[in-house]
C-alpha positions as a Markdown table, in Angstrom:
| # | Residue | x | y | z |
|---|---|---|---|---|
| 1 | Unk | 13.6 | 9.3 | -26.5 |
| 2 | Unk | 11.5 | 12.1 | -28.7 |
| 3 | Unk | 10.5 | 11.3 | -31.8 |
| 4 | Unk | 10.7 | 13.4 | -34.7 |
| 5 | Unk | 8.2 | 15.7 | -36.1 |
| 6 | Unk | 7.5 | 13.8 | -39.2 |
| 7 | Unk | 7.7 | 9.9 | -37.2 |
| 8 | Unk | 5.2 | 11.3 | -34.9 |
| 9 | Unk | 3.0 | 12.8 | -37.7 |
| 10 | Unk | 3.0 | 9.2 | -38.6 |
| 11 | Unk | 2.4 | 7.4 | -35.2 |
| 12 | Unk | -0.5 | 9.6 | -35.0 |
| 13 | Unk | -2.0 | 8.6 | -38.1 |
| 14 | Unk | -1.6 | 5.2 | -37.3 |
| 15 | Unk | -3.5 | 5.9 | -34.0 |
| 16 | Unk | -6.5 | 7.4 | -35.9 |
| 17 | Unk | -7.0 | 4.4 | -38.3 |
| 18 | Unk | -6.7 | 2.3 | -35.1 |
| 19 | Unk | -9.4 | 4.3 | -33.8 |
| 20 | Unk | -11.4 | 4.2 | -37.1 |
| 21 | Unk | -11.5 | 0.2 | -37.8 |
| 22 | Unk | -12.4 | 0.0 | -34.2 |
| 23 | Unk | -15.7 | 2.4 | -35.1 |
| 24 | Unk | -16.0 | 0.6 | -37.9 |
| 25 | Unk | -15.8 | -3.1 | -36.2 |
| 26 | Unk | -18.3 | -2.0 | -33.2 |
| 27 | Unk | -21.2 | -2.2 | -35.8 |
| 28 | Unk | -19.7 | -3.7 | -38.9 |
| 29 | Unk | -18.6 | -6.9 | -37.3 |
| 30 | Unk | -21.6 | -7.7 | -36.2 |
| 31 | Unk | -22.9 | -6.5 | -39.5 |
| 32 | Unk | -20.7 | -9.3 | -40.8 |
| 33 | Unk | -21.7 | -12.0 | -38.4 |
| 34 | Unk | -25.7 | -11.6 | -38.8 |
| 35 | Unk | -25.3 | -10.5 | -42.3 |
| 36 | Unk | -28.5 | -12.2 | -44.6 |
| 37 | Unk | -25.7 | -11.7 | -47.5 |
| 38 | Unk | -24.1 | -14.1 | -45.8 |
| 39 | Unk | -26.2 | -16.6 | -45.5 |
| 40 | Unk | -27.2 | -16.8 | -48.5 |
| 41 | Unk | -24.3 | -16.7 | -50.3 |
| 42 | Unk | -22.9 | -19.6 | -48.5 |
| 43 | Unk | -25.3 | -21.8 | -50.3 |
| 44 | Unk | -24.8 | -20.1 | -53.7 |
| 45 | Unk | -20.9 | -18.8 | -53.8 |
| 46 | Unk | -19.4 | -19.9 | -50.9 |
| 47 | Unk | -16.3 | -19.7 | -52.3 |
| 48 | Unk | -16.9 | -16.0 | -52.5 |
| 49 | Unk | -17.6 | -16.1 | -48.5 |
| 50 | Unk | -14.7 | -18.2 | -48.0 |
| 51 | Unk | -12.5 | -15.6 | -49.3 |
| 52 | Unk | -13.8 | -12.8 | -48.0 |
| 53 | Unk | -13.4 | -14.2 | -44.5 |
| 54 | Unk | -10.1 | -14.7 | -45.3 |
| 55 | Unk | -9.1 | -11.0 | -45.7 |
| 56 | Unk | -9.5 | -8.1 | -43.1 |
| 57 | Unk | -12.2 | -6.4 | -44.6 |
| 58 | Unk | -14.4 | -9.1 | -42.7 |
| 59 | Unk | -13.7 | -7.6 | -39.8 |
| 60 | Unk | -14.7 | -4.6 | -40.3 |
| 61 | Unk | -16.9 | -3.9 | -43.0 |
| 62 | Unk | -20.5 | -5.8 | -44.5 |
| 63 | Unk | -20.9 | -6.8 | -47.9 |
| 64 | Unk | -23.2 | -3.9 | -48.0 |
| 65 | Unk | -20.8 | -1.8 | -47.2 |
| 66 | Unk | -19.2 | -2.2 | -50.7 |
| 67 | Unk | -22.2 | -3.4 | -52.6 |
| 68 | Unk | -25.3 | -1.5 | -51.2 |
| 69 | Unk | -28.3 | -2.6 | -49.7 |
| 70 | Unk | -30.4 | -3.2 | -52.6 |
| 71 | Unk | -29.8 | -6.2 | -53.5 |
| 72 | Unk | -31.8 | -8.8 | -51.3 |
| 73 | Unk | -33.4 | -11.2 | -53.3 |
| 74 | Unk | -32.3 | -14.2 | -55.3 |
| 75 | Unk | -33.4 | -12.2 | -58.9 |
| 76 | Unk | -32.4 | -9.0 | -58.2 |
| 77 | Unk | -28.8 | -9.5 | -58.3 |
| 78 | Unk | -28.5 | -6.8 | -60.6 |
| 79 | Unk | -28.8 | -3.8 | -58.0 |
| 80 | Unk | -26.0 | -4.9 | -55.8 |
| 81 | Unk | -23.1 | -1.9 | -56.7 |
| 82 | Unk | -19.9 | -2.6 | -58.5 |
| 83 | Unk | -17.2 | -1.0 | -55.9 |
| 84 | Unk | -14.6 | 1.7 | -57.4 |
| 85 | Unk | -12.2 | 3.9 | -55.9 |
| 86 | Unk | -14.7 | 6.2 | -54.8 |
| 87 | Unk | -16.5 | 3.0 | -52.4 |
| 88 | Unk | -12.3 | 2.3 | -51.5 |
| 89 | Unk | -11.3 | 6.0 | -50.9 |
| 90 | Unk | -13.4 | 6.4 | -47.0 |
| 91 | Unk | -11.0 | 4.1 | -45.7 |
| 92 | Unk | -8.2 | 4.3 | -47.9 |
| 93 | Unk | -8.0 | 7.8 | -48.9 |
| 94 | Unk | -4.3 | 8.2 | -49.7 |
| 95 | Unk | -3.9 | 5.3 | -52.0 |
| 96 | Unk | -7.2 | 6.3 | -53.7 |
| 97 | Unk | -5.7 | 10.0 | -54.4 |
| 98 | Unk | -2.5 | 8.5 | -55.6 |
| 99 | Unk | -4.1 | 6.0 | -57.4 |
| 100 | Unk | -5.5 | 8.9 | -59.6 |
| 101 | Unk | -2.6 | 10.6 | -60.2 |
| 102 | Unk | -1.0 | 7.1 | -61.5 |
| 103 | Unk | -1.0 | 5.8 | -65.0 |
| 104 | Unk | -3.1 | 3.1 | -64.2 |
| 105 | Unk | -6.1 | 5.4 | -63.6 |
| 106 | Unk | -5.7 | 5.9 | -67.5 |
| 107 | Unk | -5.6 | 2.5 | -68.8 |
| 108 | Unk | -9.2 | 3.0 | -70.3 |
| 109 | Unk | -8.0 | 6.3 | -71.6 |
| 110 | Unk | -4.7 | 5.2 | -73.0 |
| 111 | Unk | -6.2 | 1.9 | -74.7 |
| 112 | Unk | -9.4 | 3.1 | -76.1 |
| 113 | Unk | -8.0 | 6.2 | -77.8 |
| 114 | Unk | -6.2 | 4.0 | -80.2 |
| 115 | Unk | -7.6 | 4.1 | -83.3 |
| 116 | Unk | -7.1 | -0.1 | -84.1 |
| 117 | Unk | -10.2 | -0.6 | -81.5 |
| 118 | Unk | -13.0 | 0.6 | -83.3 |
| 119 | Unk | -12.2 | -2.1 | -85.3 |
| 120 | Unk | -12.2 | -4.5 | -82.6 |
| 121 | Unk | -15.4 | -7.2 | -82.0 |
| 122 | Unk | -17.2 | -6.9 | -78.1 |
| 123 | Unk | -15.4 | -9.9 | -77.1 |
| 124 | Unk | -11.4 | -8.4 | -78.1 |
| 125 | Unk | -12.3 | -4.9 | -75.9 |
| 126 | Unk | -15.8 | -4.9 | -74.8 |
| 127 | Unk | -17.6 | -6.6 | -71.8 |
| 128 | Unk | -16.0 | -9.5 | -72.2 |
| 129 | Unk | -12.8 | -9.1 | -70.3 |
| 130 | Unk | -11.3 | -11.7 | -73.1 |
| 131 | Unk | -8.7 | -9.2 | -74.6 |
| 132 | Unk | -7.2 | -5.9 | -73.9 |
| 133 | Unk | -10.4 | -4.8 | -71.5 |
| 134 | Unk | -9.2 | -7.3 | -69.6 |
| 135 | Unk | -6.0 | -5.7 | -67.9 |
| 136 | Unk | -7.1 | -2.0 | -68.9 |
| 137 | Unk | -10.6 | -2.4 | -66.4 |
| 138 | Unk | -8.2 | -0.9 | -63.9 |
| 139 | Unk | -8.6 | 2.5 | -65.4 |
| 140 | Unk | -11.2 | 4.8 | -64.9 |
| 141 | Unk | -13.9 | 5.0 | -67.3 |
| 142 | Unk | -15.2 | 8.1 | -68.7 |
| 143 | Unk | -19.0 | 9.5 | -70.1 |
| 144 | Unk | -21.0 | 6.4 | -71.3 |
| 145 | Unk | -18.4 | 3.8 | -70.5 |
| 146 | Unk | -18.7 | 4.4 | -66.7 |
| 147 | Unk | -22.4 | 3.0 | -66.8 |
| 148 | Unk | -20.6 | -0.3 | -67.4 |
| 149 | Unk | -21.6 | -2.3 | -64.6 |
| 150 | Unk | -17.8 | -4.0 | -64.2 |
| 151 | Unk | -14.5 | -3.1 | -65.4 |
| 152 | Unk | -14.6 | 0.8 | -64.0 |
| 153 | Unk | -11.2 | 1.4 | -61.9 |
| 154 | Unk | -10.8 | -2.2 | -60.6 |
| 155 | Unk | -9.1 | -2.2 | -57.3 |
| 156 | Unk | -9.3 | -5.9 | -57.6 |
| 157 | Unk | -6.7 | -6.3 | -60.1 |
| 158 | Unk | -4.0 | -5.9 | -57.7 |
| 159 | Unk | -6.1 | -6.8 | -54.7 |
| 160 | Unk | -8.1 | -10.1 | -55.9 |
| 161 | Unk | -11.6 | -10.7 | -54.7 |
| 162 | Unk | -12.9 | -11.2 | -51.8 |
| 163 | Unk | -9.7 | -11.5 | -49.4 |
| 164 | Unk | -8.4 | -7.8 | -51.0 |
| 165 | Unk | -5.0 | -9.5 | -49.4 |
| 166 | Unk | -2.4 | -7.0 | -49.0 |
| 167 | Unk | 0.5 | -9.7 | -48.9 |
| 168 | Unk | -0.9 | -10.7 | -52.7 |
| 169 | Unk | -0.4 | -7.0 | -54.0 |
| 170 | Unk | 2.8 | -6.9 | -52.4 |
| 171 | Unk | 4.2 | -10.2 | -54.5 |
| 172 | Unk | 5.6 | -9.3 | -58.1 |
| 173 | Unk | 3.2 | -12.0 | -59.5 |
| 174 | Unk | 0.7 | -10.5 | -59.1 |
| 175 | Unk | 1.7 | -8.2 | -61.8 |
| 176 | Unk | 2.2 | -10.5 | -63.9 |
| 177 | Unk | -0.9 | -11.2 | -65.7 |
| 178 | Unk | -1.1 | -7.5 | -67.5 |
| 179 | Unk | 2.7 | -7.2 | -67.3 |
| 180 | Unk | 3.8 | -10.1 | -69.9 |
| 181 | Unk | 3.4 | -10.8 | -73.5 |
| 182 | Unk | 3.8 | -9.4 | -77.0 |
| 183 | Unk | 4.4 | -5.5 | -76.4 |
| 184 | Unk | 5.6 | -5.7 | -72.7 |
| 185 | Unk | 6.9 | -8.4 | -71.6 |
| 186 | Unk | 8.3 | -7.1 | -68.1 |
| 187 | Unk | 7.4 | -10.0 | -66.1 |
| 188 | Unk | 9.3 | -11.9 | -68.4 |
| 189 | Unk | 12.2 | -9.8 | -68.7 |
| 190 | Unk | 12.7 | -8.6 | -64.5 |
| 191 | Unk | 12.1 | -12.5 | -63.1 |
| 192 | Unk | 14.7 | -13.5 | -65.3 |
| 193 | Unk | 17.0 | -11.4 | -64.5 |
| 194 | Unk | 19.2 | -11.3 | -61.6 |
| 195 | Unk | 16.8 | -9.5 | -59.4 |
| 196 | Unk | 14.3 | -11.5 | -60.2 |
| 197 | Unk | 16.4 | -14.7 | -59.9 |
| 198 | Unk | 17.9 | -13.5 | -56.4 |
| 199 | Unk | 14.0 | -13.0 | -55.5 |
| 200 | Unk | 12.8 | -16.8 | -56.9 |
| 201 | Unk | 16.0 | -18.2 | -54.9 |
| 202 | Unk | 15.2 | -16.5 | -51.7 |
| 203 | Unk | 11.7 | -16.6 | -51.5 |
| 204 | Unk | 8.9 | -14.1 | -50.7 |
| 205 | Unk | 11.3 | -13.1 | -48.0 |
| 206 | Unk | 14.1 | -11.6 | -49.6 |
| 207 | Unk | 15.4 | -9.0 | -48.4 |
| 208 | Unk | 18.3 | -8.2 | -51.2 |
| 209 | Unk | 15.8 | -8.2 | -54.4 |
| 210 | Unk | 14.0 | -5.6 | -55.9 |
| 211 | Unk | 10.9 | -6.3 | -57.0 |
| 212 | Unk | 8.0 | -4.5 | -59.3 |
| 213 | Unk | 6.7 | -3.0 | -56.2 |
| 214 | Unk | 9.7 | -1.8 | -54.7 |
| 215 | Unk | 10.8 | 0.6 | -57.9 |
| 216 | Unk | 7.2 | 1.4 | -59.1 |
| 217 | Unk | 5.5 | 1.4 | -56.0 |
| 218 | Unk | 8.0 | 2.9 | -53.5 |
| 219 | Unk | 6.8 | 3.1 | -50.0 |
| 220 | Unk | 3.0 | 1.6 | -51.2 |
| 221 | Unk | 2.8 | 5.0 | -53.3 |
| 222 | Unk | 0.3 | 3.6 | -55.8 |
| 223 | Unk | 0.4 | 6.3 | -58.2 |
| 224 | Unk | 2.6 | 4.6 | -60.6 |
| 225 | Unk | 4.2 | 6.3 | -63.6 |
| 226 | Unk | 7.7 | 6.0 | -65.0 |
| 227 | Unk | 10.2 | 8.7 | -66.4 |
| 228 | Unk | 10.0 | 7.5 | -70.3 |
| 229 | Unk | 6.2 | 6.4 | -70.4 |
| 230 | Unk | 4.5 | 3.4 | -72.0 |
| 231 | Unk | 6.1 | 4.2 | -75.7 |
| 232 | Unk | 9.6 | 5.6 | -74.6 |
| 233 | Unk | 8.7 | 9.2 | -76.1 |
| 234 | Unk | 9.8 | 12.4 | -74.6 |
| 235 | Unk | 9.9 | 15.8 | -75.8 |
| 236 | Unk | 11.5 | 18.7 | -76.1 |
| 237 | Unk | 14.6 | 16.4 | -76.7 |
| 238 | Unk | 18.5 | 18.4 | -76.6 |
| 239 | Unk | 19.9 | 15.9 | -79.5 |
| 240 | Unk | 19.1 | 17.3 | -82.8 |
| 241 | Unk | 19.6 | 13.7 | -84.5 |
| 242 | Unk | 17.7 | 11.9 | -81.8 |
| 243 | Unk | 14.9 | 14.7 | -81.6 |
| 244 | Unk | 15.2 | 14.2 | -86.1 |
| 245 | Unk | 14.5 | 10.6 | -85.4 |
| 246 | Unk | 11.7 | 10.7 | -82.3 |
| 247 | Unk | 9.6 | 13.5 | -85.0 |
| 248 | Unk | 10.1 | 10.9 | -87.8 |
| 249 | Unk | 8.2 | 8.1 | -84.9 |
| 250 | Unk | 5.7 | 10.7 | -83.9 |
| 251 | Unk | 4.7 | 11.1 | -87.5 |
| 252 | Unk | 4.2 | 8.0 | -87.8 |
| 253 | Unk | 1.7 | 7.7 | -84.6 |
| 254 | Unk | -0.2 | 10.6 | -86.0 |
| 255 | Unk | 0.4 | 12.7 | -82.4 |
| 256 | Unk | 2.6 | 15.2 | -85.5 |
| 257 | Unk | 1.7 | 16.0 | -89.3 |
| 258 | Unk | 3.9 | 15.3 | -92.0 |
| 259 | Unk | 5.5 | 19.4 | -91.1 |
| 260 | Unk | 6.1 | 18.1 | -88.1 |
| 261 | Unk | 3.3 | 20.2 | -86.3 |
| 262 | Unk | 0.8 | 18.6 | -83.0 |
| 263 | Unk | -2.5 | 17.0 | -84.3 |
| 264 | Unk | -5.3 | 16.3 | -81.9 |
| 265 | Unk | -3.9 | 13.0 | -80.9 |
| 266 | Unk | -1.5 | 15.2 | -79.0 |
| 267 | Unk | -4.4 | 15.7 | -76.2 |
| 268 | Unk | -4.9 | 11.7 | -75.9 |
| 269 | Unk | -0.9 | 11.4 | -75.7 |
| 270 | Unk | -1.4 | 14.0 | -72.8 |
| 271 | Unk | -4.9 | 12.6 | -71.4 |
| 272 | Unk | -3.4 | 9.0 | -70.9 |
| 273 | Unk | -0.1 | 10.5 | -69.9 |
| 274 | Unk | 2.0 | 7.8 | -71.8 |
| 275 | Unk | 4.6 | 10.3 | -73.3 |
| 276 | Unk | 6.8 | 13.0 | -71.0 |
| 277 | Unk | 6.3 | 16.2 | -72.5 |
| 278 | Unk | 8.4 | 18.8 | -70.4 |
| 279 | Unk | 12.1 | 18.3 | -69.1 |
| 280 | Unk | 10.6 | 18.8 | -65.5 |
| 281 | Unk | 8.2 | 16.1 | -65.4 |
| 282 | Unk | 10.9 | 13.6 | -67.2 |
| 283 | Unk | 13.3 | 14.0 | -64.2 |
| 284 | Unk | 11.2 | 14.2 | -61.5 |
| 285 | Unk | 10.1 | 10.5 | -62.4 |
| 286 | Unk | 14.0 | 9.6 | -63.5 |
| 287 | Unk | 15.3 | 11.2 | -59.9 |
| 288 | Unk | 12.6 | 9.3 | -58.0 |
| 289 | Unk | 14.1 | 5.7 | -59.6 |
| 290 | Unk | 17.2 | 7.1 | -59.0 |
| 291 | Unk | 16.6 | 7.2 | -55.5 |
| 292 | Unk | 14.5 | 3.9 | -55.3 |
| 293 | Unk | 18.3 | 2.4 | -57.2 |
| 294 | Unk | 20.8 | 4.4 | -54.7 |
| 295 | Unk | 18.9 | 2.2 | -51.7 |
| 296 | Unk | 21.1 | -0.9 | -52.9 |
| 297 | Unk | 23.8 | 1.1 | -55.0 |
| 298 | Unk | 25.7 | 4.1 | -55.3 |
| 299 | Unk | 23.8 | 6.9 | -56.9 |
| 300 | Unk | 26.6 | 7.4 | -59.6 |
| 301 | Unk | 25.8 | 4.1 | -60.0 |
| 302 | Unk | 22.3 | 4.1 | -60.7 |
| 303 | Unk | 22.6 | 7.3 | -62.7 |
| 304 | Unk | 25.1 | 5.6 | -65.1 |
| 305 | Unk | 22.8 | 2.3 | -65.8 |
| 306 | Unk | 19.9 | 4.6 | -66.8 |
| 307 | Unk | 21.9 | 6.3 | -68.8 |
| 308 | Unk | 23.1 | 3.7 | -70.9 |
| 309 | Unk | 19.6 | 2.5 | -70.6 |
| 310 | Unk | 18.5 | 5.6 | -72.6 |
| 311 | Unk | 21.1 | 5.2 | -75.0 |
| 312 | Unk | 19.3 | 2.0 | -76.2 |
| 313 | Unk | 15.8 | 3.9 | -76.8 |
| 314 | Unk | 18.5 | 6.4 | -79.0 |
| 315 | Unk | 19.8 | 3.6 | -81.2 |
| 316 | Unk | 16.6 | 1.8 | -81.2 |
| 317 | Unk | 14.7 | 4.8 | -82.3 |
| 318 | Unk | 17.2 | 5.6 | -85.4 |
| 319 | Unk | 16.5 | 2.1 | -86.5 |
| 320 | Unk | 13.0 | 2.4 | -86.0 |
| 321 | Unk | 12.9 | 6.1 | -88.2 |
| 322 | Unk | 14.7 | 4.6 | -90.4 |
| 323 | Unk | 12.0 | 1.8 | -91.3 |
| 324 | Unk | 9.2 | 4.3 | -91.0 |
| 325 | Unk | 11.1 | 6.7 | -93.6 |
| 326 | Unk | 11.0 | 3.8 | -95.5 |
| 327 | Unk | 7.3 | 3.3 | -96.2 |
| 328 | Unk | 7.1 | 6.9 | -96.4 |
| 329 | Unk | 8.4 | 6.9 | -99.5 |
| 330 | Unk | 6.2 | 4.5 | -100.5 |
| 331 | Unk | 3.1 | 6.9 | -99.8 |
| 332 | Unk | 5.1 | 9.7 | -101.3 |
| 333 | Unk | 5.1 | 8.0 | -104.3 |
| 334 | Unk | 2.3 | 6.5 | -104.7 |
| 335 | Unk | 3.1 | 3.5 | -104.2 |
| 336 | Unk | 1.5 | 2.6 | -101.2 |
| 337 | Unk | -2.2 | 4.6 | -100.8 |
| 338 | Unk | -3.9 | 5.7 | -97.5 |
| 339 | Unk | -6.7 | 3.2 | -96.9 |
| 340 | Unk | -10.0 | 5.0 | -96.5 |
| 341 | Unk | -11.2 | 6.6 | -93.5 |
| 342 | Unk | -7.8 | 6.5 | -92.0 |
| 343 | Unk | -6.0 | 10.2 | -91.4 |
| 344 | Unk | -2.8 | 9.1 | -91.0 |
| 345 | Unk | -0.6 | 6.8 | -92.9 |
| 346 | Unk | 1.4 | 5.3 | -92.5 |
| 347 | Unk | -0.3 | 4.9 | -88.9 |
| 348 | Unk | 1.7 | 2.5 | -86.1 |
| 349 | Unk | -1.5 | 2.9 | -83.9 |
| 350 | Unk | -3.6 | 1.3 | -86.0 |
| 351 | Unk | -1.1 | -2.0 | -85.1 |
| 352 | Unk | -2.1 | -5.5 | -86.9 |
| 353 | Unk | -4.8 | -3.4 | -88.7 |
| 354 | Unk | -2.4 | -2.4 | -90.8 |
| 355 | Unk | -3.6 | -3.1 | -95.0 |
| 356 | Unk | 0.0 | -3.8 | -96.3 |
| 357 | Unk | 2.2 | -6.9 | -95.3 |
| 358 | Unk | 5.5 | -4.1 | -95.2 |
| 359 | Unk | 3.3 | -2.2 | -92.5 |
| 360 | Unk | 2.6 | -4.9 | -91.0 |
| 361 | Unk | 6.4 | -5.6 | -90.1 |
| 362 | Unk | 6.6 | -2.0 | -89.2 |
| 363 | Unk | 4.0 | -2.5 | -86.8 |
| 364 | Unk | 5.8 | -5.4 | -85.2 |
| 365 | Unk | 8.9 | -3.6 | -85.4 |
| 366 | Unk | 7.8 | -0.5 | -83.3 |
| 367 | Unk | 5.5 | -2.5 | -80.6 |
| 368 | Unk | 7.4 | -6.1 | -79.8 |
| 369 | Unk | 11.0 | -5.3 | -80.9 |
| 370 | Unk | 11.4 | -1.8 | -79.7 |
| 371 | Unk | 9.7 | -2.2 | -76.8 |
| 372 | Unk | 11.4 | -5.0 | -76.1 |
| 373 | Unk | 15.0 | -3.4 | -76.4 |
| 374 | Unk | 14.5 | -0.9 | -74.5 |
| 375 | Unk | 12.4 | -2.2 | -71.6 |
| 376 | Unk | 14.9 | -5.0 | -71.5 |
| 377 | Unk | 17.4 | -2.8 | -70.8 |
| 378 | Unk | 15.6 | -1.3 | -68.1 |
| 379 | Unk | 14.8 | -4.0 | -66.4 |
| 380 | Unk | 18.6 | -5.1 | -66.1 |
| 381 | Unk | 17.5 | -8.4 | -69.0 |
| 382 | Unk | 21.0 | -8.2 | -71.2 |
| 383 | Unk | 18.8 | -11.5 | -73.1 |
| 384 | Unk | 15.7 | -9.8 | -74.0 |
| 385 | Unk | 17.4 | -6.2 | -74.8 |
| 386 | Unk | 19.6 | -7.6 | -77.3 |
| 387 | Unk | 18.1 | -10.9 | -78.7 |
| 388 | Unk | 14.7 | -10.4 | -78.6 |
| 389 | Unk | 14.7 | -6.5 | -79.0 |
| 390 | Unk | 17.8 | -4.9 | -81.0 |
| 391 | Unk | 18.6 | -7.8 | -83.2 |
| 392 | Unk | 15.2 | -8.5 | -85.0 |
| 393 | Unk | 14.7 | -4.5 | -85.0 |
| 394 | Unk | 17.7 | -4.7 | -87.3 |
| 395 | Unk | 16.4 | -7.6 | -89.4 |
| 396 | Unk | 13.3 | -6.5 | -89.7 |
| 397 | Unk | 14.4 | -3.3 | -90.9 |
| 398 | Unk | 16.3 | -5.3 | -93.5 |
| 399 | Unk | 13.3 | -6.7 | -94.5 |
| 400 | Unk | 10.8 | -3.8 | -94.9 |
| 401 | Unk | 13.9 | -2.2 | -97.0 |
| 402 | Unk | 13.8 | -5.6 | -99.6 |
| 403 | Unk | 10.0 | -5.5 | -98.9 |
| 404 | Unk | 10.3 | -1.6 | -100.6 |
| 405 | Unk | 12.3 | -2.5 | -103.5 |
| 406 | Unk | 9.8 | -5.5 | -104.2 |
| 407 | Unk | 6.9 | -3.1 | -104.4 |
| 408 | Unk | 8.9 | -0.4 | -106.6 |
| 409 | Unk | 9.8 | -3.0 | -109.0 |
| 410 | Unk | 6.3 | -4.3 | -109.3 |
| 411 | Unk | 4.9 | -0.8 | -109.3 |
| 412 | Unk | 7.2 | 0.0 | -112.0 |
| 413 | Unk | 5.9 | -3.0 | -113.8 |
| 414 | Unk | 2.5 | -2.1 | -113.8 |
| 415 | Unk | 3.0 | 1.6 | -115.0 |
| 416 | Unk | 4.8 | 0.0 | -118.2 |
């Protein structure tokens, strides 16, 4: 039996990574048995060493191999390298490159552009890890940052120290520590729904459930990106009352003035790639899901539930202008005044740094409730797309409009 072009392409590849660990083993193995790192760091982390026996790397590769040689002594820990994709990409090339071309390469990008973290202590975004450096460390860092000693591109994230088990970046959990909480709750929302129920019931095994991997990382590709982005924005947009709405939001993120024209936050929406910004690029990432969808069900099918899905971002968002119109008026007339040093206001992406209690609902409104609705419906959650998403989007709105007439009538009071 012949085998086709593109299965023998890949038999062939197999054969030459074969053919590379075995290189590899000849002297790292050995490397790894007589290693001093070793033995020493079986009396002071041998935890660490534990691990990393555990995992396949042993096999092949030294510590040094990912830390350097120059680290020998007790008190000179500080010279052993930090590893990043560039000390990954010798033996795993493709992933590396794909890794690049995914959003998660831009988490630094995409989270220190905002302007609420220059306002931000060390401990919230710095060093630390305590806050949102803590899941955005898998991004590349850029210019000064990257002399950070940790947190540049981290690999480990996925792939835990020192076993880099592929069977753990396979499992949804291990997603789940980034993947939860306030603004995007997806853990939440996909293992309580029924593919993530289906996948609890049936175990690690399952054969029927989708998991996080299987739609965002089809076939291993680790450049992950999805067809609406982190904030559900597209443009250009057919829909003259949705595109109305969307350039009412985009306002209101500072990425367009009040005519409606880009600022320069329109390069960091492009930079961390968290918005689609040609038709082409939005379906290429929506007819990708569609095909990782028509594997279980019909392609009509899957078409039809995104879709509705994107309906949900359409009524969502003409809520969401709605409130932002809202305390627009309130700057408009006065009523409200731009705090210093800001550009923008009123400005979503300054989040809880908001000055004004009716901003701060605004704020809430656009990151926890909208994201909510429509990344609930997304991730097949009926619960958290309605109850947690669409109905306090439409309470809160009710509130920032009583919120408004509060501040009118007390402004009006004043001016008397």
């Amino acid at each position: 039996m012949f085998l086709e072009e593109e299965e023998m392409m890949k038999y062939l590849r197999v054969l030459l990574s074969i053919a590379f660990v075995f290189a590899l083993s000849s002297a790292g193995f050995a490397a790894a048995k007589k290693s001093s790192c070793i033995e020493c760091h079986k009396k002071t982390t041998p935890g660490v060493v534990k691990q990393y026996f555990e995992g396949k790397m042993s096999k092949v590769l030294d510590c040094s191999g990912c830390h350097g040689n120059a680290h020998n002594k007790a008190d000179d820990a500080a010279l052993a390298k930090m590893p990043t994709p560039e000390t990954c990409a010798p033996c795993h090339k493709n992933k590396v490159e794909q890794f690049k071309a995914g959003k998660h390469n831009l988490a630094w990008v995409a989270s220190s552009a905002m302007p609420m973290w220059a306002h931000q202590p060390p401990a919230v975004v710095g060093g630390g890890y305590k806050g949102c450096s803590g899941c955005h460390k898998i991004g590349t860092k850029a210019g000064e940052a990257a002399a950070y000693r940790y947190g540049n591109a981290q690999c480990d994230s996925c792939h835990t120290r020192h076993s880099f088990k592929k069977s753990e970046a396979l499992d949804p959990r291990a997603c789940q520590t980034c993947h939860m909480g306030f603004d995007h709750p997806q853990w939440e929302m996909w293992s309580t729904s029924k593919h993530g129920t289906i996948w609890q019931i049936e175990g690690q095994g399952s054969k029927r459930a989708p998991t996080c991997q299987t739609c965002h990382m089809p076939d291993g590709d680790h450049g992950v990106m999805t067809a609406w982005g982190f904030l559900a924005l597209r443009l250009p947009e057919d829909d003259k009352d949705w595109l109305t709405d969307r350039v009412t939001i985009l306002q209101a993120l500072g990425v367009l003035d009040e005519k409606g024209s880009p600022t320069a936050r329109l390069d960091v929406v492009k930079a961390g790639k968290v918005a689609r910004l040609t038709k082409e690029e939005f379906q290429t990432q929506r007819d990708k899901m569609v095909k990782v969808c028509g594997q279980c069900h019909g392609d009509s099918y899957a078409k039809a539930q995104l879709s509705a899905a994107d309906m949900v971002i359409k009524d969502v968002d003409k809520l969401m202008a709605e409130a932002i119109r809202v305390v627009q008026d309130l700057y408009a007339d006065g009523i409200l005044r731009k705090p210093l040093g800001w550009t923008f206001a009123p400005d979503l992406l300054q989040f809880y740094e908001a000055r004004s209690a009716i901003e701060q609902d605004l704020y809430v409104m656009f990151l926890e409730y909208r994201m909510r609705a429509f990344q609930g419906a997304f991730h097949s959650n009926p619960d958290y797309m309605h109850w947690y998403g669409w109905a306090p989007m439409k309470e809160t709105l009710q509130k920032i409009k009583d919120e408004a007439q509060k501040l009118r009538a007390e402004h009006t009071q004043v001016r008397r």
